[in-house]
C-alpha positions in Angstrom: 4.2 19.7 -33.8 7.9 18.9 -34.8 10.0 16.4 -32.7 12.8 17.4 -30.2 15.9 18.7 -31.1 18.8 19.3 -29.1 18.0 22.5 -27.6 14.9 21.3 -26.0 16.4 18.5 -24.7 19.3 20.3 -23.0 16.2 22.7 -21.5 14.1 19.9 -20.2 17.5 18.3 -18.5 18.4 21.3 -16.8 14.3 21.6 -15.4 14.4 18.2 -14.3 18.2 18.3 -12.7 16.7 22.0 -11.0 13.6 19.8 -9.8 15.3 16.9 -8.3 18.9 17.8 -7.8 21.8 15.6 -8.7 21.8 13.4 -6.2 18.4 12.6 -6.6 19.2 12.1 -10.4 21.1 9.2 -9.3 19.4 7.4 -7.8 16.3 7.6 -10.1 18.5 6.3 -12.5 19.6 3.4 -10.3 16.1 2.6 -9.6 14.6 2.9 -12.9 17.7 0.6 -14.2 16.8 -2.0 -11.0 13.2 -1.8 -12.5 13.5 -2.8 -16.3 15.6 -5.3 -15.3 13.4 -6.7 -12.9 10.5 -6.6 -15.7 13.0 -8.5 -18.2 13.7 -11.1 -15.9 9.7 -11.8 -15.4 9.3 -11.7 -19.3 11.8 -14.3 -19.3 10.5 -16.5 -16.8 6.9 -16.4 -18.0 8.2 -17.1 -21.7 9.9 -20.4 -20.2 6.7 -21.3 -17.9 4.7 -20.9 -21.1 6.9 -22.8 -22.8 7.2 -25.9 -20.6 3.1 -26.1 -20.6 2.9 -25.8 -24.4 5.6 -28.9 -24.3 3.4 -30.7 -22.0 0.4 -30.0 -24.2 1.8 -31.2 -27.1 3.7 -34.1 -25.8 
């Protein structure tokens, strides 16, 4: 199996855009972009929280 060229890719955007629409596109996208953000943000936070118990560990 080779990887995905361009022509693929162009085929499998124009399924998914016949599938969902345009609009629909959209918002996906919006979500999906709300989503990995919100999963960075709790990376974050857990890196400090783990951080601030490792300090009180140690100190």
């Amino acid at each position: 199996m080779g990887s995905l060229g361009t022509p693929e890719l162009l085929i499998i955007l124009a399924v998914v855009l016949l599938v969902f629409g345009v609009g629909r596109i959209g918002k996906l996208g919006s979500e999906l972009g709300k989503g990995v953000s919100s999963f960075r943000k709790g990376l974050r936070e857990g890196q400090e929280e783990n951080t601030e118990e490792t300090e009180k560990t140690d100190g």
